[in-house]
C-alpha positions as CSV (number, residue, x, y, z in Angstrom):
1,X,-49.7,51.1,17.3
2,X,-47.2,50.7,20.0
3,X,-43.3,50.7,19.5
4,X,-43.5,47.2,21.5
5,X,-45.8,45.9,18.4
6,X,-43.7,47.6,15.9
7,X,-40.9,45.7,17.3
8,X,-42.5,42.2,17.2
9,X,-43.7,42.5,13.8
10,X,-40.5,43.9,12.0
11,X,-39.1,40.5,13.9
12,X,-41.5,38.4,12.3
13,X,-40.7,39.8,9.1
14,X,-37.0,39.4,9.5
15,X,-37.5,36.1,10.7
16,X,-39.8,35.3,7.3
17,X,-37.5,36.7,5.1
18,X,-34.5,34.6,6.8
19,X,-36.2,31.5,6.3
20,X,-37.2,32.0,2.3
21,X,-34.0,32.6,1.9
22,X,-32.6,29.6,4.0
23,X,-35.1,27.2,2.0
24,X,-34.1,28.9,-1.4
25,X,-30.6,28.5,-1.0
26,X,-29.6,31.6,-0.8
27,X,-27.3,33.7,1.4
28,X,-29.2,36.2,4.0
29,X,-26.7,38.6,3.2
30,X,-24.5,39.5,0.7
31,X,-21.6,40.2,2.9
32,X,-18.9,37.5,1.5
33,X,-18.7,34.9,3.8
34,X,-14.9,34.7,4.6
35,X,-14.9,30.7,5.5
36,X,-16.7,29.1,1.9
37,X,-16.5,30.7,-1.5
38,X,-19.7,30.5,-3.3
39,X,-19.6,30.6,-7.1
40,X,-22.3,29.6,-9.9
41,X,-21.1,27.4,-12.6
42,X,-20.2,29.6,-15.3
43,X,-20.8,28.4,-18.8
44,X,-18.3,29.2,-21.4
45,X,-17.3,28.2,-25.3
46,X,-13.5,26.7,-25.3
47,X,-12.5,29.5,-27.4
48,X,-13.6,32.2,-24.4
49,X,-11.6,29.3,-21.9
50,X,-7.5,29.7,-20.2
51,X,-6.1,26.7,-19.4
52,X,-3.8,26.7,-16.7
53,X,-1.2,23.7,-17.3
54,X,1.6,22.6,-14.5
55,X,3.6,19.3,-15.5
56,X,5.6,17.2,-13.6
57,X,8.7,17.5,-16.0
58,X,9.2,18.3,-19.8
59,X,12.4,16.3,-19.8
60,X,11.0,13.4,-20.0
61,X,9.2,12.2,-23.8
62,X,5.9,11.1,-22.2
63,X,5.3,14.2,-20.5
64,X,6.0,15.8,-23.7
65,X,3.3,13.9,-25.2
66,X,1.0,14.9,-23.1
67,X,1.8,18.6,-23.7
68,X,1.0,17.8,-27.3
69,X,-2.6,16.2,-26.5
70,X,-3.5,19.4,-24.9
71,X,-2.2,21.8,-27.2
72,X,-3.5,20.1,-30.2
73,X,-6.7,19.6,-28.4
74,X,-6.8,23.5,-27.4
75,X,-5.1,24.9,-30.7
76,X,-8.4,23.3,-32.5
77,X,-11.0,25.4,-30.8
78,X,-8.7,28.3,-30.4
79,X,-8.3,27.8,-26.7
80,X,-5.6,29.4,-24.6
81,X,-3.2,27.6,-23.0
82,X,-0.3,28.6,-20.2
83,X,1.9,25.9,-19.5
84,X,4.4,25.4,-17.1
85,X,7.4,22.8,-16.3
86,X,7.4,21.9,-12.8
87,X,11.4,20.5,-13.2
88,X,10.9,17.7,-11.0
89,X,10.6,20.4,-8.7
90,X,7.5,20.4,-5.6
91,X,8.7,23.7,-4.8
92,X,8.8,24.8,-7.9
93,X,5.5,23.2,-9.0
94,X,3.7,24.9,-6.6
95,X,5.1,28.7,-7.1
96,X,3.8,27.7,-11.0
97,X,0.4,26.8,-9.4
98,X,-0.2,29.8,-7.4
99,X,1.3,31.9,-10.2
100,X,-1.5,30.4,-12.5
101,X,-4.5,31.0,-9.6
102,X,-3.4,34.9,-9.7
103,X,-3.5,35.1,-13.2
104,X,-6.9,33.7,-12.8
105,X,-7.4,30.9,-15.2
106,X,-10.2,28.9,-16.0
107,X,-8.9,25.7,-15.0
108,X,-6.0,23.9,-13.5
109,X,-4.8,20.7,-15.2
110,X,-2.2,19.3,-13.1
111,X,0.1,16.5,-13.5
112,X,1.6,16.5,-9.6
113,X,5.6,16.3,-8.8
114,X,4.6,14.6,-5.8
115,X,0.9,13.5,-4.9
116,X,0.8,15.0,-1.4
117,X,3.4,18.3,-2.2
118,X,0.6,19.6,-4.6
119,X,-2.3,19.2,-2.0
120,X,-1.7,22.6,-0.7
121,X,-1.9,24.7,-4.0
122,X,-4.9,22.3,-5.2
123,X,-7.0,23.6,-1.9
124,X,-6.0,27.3,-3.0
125,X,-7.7,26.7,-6.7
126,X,-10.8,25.7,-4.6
127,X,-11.1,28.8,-2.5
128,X,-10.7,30.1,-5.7
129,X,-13.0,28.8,-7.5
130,X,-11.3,27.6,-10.2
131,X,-11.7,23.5,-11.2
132,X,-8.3,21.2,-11.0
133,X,-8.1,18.5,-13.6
134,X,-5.3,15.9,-12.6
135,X,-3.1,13.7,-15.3
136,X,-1.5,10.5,-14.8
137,X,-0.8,11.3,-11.2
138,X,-3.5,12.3,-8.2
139,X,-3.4,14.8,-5.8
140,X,-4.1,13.5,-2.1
141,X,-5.9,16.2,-1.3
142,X,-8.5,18.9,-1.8
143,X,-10.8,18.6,-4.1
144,X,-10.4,17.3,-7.7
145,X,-12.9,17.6,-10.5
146,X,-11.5,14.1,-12.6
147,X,-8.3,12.1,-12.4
148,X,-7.3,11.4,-16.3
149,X,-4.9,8.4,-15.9
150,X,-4.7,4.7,-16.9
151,X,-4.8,2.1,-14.4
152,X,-1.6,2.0,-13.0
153,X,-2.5,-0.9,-10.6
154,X,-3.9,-2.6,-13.4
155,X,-0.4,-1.6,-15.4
156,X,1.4,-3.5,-12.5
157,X,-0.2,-6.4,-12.4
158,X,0.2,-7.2,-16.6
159,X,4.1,-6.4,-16.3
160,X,4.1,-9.0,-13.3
161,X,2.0,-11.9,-15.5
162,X,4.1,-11.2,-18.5
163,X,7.1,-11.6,-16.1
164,X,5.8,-14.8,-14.9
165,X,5.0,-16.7,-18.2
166,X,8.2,-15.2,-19.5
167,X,10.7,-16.3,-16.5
168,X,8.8,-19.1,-14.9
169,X,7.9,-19.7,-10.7
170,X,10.3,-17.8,-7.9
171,X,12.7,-16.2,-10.7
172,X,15.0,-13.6,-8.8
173,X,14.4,-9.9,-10.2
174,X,14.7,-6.1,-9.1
175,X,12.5,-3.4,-9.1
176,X,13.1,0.3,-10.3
177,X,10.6,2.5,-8.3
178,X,9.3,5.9,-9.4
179,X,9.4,9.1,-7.5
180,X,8.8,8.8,-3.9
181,X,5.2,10.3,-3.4
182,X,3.8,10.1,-6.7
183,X,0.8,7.9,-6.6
184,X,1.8,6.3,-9.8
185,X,5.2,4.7,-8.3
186,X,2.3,3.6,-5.3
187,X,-0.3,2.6,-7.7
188,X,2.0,0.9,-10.0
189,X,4.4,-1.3,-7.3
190,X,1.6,-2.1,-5.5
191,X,-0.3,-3.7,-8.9
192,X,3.4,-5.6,-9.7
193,X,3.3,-6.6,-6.0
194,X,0.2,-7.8,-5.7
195,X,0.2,-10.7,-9.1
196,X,4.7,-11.0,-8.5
197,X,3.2,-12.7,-4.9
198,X,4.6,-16.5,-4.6
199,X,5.5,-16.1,-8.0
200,X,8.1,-14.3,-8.6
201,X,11.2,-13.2,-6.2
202,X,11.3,-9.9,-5.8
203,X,15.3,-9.4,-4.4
204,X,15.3,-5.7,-4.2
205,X,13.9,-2.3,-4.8
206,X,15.2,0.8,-5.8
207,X,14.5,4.0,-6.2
208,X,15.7,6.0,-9.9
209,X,13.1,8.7,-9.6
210,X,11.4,8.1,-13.4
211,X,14.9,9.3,-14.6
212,X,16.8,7.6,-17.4
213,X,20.1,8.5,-16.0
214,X,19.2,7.8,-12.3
215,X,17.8,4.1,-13.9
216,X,21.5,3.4,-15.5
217,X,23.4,4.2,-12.3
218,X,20.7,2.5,-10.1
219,X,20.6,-0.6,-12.4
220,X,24.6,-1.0,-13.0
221,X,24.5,-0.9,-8.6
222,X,22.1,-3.6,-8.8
223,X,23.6,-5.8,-10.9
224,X,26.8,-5.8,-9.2
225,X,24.7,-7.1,-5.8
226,X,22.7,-9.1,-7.5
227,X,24.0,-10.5,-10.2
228,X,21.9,-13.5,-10.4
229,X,18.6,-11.4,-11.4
230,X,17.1,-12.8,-14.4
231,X,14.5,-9.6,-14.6
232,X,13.8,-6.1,-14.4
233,X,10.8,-3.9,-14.0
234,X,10.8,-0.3,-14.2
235,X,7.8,1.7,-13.1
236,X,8.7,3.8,-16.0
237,X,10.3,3.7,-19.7
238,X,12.9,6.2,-19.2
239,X,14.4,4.0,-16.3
240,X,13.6,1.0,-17.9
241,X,16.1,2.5,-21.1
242,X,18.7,3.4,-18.3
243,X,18.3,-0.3,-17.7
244,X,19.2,-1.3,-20.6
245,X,22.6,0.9,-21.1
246,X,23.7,-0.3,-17.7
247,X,22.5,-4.3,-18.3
248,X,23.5,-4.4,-21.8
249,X,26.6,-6.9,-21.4
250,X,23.4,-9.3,-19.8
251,X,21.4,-9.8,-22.5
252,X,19.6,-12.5,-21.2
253,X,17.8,-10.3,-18.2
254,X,14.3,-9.4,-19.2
255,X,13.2,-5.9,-18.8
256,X,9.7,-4.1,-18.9
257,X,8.8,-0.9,-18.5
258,X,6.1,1.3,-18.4
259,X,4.6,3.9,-20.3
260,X,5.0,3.0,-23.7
261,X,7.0,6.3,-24.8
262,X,8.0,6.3,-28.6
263,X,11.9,5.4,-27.2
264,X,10.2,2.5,-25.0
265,X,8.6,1.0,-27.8
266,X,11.3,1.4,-30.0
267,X,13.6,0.0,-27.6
268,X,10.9,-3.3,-27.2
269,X,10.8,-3.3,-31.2
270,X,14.9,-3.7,-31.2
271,X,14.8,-6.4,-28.5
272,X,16.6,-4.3,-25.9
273,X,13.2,-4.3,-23.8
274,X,10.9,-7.4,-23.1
275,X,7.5,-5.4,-23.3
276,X,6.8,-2.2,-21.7
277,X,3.2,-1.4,-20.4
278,X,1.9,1.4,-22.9
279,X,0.0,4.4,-22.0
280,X,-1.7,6.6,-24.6
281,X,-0.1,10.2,-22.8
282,X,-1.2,12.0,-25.9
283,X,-4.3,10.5,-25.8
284,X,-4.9,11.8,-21.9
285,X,-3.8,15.2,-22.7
286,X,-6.6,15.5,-25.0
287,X,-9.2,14.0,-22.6
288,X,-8.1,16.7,-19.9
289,X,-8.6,19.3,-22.4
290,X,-12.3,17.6,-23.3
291,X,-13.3,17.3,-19.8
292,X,-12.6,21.1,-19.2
293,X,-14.9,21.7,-22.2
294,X,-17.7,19.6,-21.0
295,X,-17.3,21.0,-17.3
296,X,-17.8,24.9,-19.0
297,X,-20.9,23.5,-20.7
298,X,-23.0,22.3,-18.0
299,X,-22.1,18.8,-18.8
300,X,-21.1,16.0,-16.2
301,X,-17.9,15.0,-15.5
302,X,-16.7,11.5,-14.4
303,X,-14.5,12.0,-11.5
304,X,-12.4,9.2,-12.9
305,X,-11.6,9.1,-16.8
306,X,-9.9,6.2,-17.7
307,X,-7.1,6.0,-20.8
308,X,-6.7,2.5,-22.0
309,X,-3.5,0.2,-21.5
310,X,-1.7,-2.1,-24.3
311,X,1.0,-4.7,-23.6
312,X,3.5,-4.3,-26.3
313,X,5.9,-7.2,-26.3
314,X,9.0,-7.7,-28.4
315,X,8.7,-10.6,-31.0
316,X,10.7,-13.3,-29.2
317,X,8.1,-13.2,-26.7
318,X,4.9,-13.7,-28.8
């Protein structure tokens, strides 16, 4: 046999072999391809699992709760559980992030600083290979396994109605606005935008950054522009309570917030707030942690896991 033979039938060979392995899926070589990372789903009992947890802030009561829903959730089936506070802080959120893909945890669950700021250090847990599980907040890129969140457009849109039934057609009120960037201040303005249309006069907007403190300073500034405002919304309780301090010599201005933290509904309960739109944070703390479980054992994962949404309203208003 000729070397020229030899030649074309190690070819053919080759060229077999390449094509199995095409069809089957599977790599022609094992040399690590340095553009996609490749890895099998492993499966794994929650008590094997490390949870990798970056919040927003912990100086803020519904964030808090949602620490709790995943510790309580993890502390049952003996799961570990590294959590960071991201400060209000991008830059510090994402140094946590990376920190947390070194140490080579199981899964991220995220609840972003700012939507877009986190995109960067969600792409890294993909080459990675390890799952990111998003709270209350989205990330605007890379991928994400689920979202855990209420509907925040939804959440808008019952403030705005109870604002209308409670105020009547073209009343003048203000807006507190969230954190520029998260998609909750987005989500949740745009939802109050949307049903406040032609109903409702809308005579500012202003940003407190979902801080109490920022929400008294803001709010007192508004009232001395505006002092014929007959409403309030917050995109969040802890403004909304800021609101109050600053408006409390105006009793007659309704405010709502959002969240439904204990001091929010306490505040609704006393008659300082109108209603606030309440969130169960504890509640989506513990479906982050149950989505992680169900992703480690083979089961599917909606991409969107919705936590319900209550209208609590203070008695003068029922």
């Amino acid at each position: 046999m000729t070397k020229k033979i030899i030649g074309i039938i190690a070819g053919l060979i080759v060229l077999a072999y390449g094509i199995f392995f095409i069809v089957s899926g599977r790599p022609i070589f094992s040399i690590t391809n340095p553009f996609q990372v490749n890895r099998l789903q492993e499966r794994k009992k929650p008590g094997d699992l490390k949870i990798g947890v970056s919040l927003s802030t912990l100086n803020n009561p519904f964030f808090i709760s949602i620490k709790d829903g995943v510790n309580e959730a993890a502390k049952k089936e003996g799961t570990d559980v590294q959590l960071y506070d991201g400060q209000n802080s991008t830059n510090k959120q994402n140094n946590d992030v990376e920190d947390l893909i070194q140490k080579k945890v199981d899964v991220l669950i995220i609840n972003p600083v700012d939507s877009s700021a986190i995109t960067p250090e969600v792409k890294s847990a993909n080459e990675a290979g390890i799952p990111v599980i998003t709270i209350d907040r989205s990330s605007e890129g890379g991928k994400v396994l689920s979202l855990v969140a209420s509907d925040s457009r939804e959440g808008g849109k019952m403030a705005a109605t109870f604002m209308i039934d409670a105020l009547g057609q073209n009343a003048k009120i203000a807006q507190l606005q969230g954190t520029p960037g998260a998609s909750a201040t987005r989500e949740r303005g745009a939802g109050f935008d949307e049903a406040a249309e032609g109903h409702l006069n809308i005579v500012t907007k202003q940003t407190a950054n979902f801080d109490r403190t920022q929400g008294l300073n803001t709010s007192e500034n508004i009232a001395q522009a505006h002092p014929d405002i007959k409403g309030l919304f917050s995109q969040n309780d802890e403004m909304a309570l800021g609101a109050v301090q600053a408006l409390k010599s105006q009793e007659d201005i309704v405010i709502v917030g959002f969240d439904g933290s204990e001091d929010g509904i306490n505040a609704v309960r006393r008659g300082q707030m109108a209603a606030t739109v309440a969130q169960k944070p504890k509640e989506m703390g513990k479906l982050a942690v149950q989505a992680t479980y169900d992703y480690f054992q083979g089961k599917k994962v909606s991409p969107n896991i919705k936590s319900p949404l209550e209208l609590v309203v203070a008695d003068k208003y029922k």
